[in-house]
Structure formats: structure tokens, C-alpha cells
C-alpha positions as CSV (number, residue, x, y, z in Angstrom):
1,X,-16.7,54.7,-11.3
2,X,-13.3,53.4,-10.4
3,X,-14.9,51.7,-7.2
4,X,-17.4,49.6,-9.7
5,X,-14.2,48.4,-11.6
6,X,-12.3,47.7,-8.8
7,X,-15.4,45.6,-8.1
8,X,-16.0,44.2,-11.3
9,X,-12.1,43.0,-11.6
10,X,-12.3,41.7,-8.2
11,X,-15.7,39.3,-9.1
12,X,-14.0,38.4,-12.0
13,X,-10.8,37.4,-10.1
14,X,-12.9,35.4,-7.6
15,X,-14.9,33.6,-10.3
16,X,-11.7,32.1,-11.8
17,X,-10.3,31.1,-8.9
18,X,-13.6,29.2,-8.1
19,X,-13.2,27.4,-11.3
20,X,-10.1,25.8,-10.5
21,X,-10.5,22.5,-9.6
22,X,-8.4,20.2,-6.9
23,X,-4.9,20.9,-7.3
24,X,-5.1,23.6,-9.8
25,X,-4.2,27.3,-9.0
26,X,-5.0,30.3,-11.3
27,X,-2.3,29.5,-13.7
28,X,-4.7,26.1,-14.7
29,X,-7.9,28.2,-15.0
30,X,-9.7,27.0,-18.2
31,X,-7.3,23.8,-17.8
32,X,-9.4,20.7,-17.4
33,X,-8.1,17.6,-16.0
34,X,-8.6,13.6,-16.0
35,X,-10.7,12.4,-14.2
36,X,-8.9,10.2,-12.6
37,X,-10.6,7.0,-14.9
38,X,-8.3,3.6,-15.0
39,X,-8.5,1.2,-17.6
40,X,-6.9,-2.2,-17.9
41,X,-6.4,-3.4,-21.6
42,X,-6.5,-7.5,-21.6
43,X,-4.0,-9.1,-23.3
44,X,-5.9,-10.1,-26.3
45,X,-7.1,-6.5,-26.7
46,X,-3.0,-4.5,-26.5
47,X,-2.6,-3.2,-29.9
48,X,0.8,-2.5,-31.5
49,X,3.7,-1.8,-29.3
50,X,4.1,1.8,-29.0
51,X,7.2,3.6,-30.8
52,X,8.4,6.5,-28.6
53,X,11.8,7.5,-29.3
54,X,13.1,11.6,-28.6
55,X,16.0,13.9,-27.0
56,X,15.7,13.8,-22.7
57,X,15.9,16.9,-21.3
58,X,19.7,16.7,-20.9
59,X,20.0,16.6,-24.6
60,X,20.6,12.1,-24.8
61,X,18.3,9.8,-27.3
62,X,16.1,7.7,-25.9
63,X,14.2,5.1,-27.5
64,X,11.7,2.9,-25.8
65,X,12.1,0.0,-28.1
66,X,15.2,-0.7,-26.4
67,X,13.3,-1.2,-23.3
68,X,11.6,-4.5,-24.8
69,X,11.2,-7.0,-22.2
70,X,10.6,-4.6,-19.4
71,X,7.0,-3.3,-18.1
72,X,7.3,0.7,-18.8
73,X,5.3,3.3,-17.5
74,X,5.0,6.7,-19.0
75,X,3.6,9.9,-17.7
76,X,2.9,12.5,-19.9
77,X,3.5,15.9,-17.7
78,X,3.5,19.8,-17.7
79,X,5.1,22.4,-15.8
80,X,2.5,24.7,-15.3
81,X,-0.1,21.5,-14.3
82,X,-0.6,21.6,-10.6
83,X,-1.9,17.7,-10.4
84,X,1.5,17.0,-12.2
85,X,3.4,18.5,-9.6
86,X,1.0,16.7,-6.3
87,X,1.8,13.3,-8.3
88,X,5.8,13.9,-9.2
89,X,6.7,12.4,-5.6
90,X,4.6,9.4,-5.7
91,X,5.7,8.6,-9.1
92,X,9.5,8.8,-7.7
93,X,8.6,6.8,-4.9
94,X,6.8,4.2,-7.0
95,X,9.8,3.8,-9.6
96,X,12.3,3.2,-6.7
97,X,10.3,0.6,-5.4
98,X,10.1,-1.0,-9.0
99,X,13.3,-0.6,-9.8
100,X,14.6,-3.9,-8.3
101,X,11.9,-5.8,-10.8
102,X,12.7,-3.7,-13.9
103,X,10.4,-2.1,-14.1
104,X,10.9,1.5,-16.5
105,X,10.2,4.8,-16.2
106,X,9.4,7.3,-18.6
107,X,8.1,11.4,-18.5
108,X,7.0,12.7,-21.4
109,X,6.9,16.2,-20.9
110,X,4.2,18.1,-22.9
111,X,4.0,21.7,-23.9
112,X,7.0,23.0,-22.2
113,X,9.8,25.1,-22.8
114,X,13.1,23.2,-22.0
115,X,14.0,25.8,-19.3
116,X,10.6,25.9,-17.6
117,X,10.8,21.8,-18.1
118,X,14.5,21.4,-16.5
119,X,13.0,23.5,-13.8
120,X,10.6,21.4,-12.7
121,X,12.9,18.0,-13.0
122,X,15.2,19.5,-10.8
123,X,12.4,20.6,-8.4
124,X,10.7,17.0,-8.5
125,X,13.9,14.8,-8.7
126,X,11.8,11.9,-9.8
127,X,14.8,9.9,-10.6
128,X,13.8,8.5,-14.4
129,X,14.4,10.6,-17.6
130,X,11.8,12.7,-19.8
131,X,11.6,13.4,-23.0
132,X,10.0,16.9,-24.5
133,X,7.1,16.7,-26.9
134,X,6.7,20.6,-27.0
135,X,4.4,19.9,-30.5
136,X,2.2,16.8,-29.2
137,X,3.8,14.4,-32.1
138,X,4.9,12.0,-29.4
139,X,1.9,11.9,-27.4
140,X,-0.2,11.0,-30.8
141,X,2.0,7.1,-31.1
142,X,-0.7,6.0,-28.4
143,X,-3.2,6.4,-30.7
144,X,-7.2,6.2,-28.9
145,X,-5.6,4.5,-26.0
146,X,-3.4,8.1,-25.5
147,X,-3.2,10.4,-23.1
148,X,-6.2,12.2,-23.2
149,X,-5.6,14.6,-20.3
150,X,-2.8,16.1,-18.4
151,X,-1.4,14.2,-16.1
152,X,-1.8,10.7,-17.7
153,X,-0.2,7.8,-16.6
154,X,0.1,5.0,-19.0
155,X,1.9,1.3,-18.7
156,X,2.8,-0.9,-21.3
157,X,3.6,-4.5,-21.5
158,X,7.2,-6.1,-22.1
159,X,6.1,-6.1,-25.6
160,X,5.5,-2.2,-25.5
161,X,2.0,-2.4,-25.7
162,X,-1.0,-0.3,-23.7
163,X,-1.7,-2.6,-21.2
164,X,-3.3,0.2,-18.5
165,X,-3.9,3.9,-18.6
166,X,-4.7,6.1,-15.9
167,X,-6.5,10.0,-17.1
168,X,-5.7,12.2,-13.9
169,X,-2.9,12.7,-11.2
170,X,-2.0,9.2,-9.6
171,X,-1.5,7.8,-5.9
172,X,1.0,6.3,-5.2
173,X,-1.4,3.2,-3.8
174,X,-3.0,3.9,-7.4
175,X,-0.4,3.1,-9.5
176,X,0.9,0.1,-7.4
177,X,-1.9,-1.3,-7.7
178,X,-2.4,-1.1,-11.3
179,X,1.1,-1.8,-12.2
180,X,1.0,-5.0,-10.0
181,X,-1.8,-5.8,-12.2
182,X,0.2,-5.8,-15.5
183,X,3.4,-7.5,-13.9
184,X,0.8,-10.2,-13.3
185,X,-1.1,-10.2,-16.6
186,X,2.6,-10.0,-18.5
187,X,3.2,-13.3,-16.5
188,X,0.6,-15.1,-18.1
């Protein structure tokens, strides 16, 4: 009898760990991520400009209305998100490289804990500032063009505006190539 549960819990184990998809560990099981899907909003299409305003994780105010005038990308992220953690490094490398432009750069860090969040910030020095939206109020100011999956990468216009959104982890080839695309479109 003890054999058959040891058998049964072992099945079980393996079946979960099969359900995991790229990037994801056990910890994700049952998690489902973007599927990597980018859209590009045209100018005439941007609705309002978005109004995200919290505490970092260091405890300052941020608001991105005072970042009018500069392209800003957000990325909503987790802790326990595995293709979170396999895009922190391009995103860090991507935002250095923008940097000289202006370019801004925003986490928005979902469903954390502030400890488990300060964790992984000092693990993936990304080099830009997060806010915490532990209750999801923040995430909700994108309205349908939101993120609808964990990671999402979204970039708004110098007015603060959708102008792209990526569902999924991100390249770094990815997102300089879509963020080259609203720099251009914003020139316009």
C-alpha cells in the first residue's frame, strides 16, 4: 500500500512538472503566461494617457505624469514568475542603452510582498524603480490595452499613452525593436 502512494505522489509530481511551460519551474504550475503577442497602437488609435502614480519599493512617490515628454516603458513583474526573472537582464540592458535618449523605465511589481519584491530587485539590479501593486489597482489604469499576463511589457508615448504592448517575457532584440518603433511614430 505505501509503495502505490509513493507511486501515486510521484505521478502526480511528474504531471505538474510537465505542465510547466518554458521558463516556469513548479512554483508557476497552474500559472499561465503571455504568449509573447506584440501590438503596436497607431497614433490615432492611443487612448487617454495613463495615470500611474505609487510608493517604489524604497518607500519614494512616483508619478508617471511627471515623465510627460519622455517615451516610458512599464513592465508589470512578479517574484515568483520565472519568465520575469529570464527577461530582468535584458530589460536592464535595454534601459541603459535608452537612457542617453530619455527614454523611462518603470516595474510595476504585481502580487508581491515588499520583502520577497526587494529580493528580487536586489537580485536583478535592473537599474530603474518599481512600484508595488500587491491589490492589482494599478495594473487596472491601462484599461483593455493592460497587462493581461505576467510578464507584460508595455510603452507609452511622450503623451503617456499605449502606444505598444508586449503579453510574455521580452528579448532584448524584442523590445528594441518595438521601442524603436514608437520613438519613430512619437516623431511624427
Amino acid at each position: 500500500m505505501r509503495k502505490r502512494f509513493v507511486v501515486l505522489i510521484s505521478a502526480v509530481f511528474v504531471i505538474a512538472l510537465s505542465g510547466c511551460g518554458r521558463n516556469q519551474t513548479p512554483v508557476d504550475a497552474g500559472y499561465v503566461s503571455g504568449n509573447g503577442a506584440t501590438q503596436l497602437i497607431a497614433l490615432k488609435d492611443r487612448a487617454a494617457p495613463i495615470e500611474l502614480a505609487g510608493n517604489t519599493l524604497t518607500g519614494t512617490k512616483l508619478d508617471i505624469a511627471k515623465w510627460r515628454g519622455s517615451i516610458v516603458v512599464v513592465n508589470l513583474w512578479a517574484s515568483w514568475c520565472g519568465p520575469c526573472r529570464a527577461e530582468a537582464t535584458a530589460l536592464a540592458i535595454v534601459h541603459k542603452q535608452f537612457l542617453p535618449e530619455g527614454v523611462k523605465f518603470l516595474g510595476l511589481n504585481t502580487r508581491d510582498g515588499l520583502s520577497s519584491a526587494l529580493a528580487f530587485s536586489k537580485r536583478f539590479d535592473t537599474g530603474y524603480p518599481s512600484i508595488q501593486d500587491s491589490d492589482g489597482l494599478l495594473t487596472l489604469a491601462f484599461g483593455n490595452l493592460g497587462p493581461a499576463a505576467t510578464p507584460s511589457t508595455l510603452i507609452l508615448d511622450k503623451q503617456g499613452r499605449v502606444a505598444a504592448r508586449i503579453l510574455g517575457g521580452v528579448t532584448e532584440a524584442e523590445l528594441r525593436s518595438v521601442l524603436r518603433a514608437v520613438i519613430e511614430s512619437s516623431k511624427k
